[in-house]
C-alpha angles and dihedrals in degrees: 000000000000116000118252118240097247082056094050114098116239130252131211134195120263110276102233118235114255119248089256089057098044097107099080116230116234106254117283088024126111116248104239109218119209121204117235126258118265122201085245102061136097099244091056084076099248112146110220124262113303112244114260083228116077114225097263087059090047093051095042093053093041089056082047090055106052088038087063098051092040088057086046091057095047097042090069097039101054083072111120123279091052145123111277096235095069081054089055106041088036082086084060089060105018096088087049095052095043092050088058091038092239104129102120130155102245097180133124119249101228147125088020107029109177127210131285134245123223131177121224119189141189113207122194120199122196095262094056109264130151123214118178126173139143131257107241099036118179100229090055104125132232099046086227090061090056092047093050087054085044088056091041095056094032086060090053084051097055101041106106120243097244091072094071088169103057097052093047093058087050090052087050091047092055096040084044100059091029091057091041090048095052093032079235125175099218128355138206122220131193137167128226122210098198096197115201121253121257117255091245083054096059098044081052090060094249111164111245083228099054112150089241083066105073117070105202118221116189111226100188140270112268135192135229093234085056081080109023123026101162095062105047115185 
């Protein structure tokens, strides 16, 4: 008995391949599907952005560049001992890093580490007070802002004793900023030399901080008018 037509299945016109599927697989093969070109791809033959710089600034920033490195690498390595030839090419590079106040001795201590310099002051205030205390001082937090009063004394420390100015104006500096902190009348500075024990000493169970160990220096008294006359206390 023939089927009715609500029983029939229904049939439906091929679906045609997309472009992209026109080439026909070999039996048994998948077929491999491309995605079409867009205007922004690389394949629709469009060069990248072209850079903001022109060529000459590029060039210029990038031999700044490598300048600068190559003067971070010879700072460190014109400290004594070293091979003569970073002291003679250092004067190519030292203007640079001092410019940029990078000059910094970036060496390690060993195997000849030489001794420390601490500041110890004595403020008086106008009552009568006395404050004392030492620069570096341990509990001084952040650790960056110890190590900021270690370099300031340190370059006290290695500034050589015939220039007398320089160290003076270090000395000022120190007894300026100490008086204005603790609103003092008059302050004391000295500076401590802390010399490193001997090896025997150590075996022999001798402390690093052993009182024998700090050579005293005296930097001068200084007034609070030295610096501010016109506010006398």
């Amino acid at each position: 008995m023939p089927a009715s037509p609500a029983q029939q299945p229904a049939t439906h016109p091929p679906l045609a391949a997309p472009p992209n599927l026109a080439a026909a697989s070999t039996p048994g093969q998948p077929v491999v599907s491309t995605p079409p070109h867009t205007s922004n791809s690389p394949a629709a033959g469009l060069s990248p952005p072209a850079s903001p710089w022109p060529r000459w600034a590029r060039s210029l920033v990038s031999a700044l560049l490598l300048f600068h490195l190559a003067g971070l690498l010879v700072a460190p390595a014109t400290v004594e001992p070293c091979p003569r030839v970073f002291q003679q090419i250092y004067p190519l590079f030292g203007w640079w890093l001092q410019l940029l106040n990078m000059n910094q001795g970036n060496h390690f201590f060993a195997p000849d580490p030489g001794a420390s310099t601490l500041v110890e002051y004595q403020v008086a205030t106008a009552d009568g007070t006395l404050i004392r205390g030492r620069i570096p001082d341990r509990a001084t937090q952040p650790r960056l802002l110890y190590h900021r009063h270690f370099m300031l004394t340190e370059s006290l420390g290695n500034t050589p004793e015939s220039e007398l100015r320089d160290r003076r104006l270090i000395a000022r500096a120190l007894a300026r900023e100490l008086l204005r902190q603790h609103r003092g009348r008059s302050i004391e500075l000295t500076q401590l030399t802390h010399e490193i024990i001997t090896l025997e000493e150590s075996r022999a169970g001798v402390p690093l901080d052993v009182a024998d160990s700090y050579l005293p220096r005296p930097l001068g008294r200084y007034e609070w008018t030295d610096f501010f006359p016109e506010t006398p206390r």
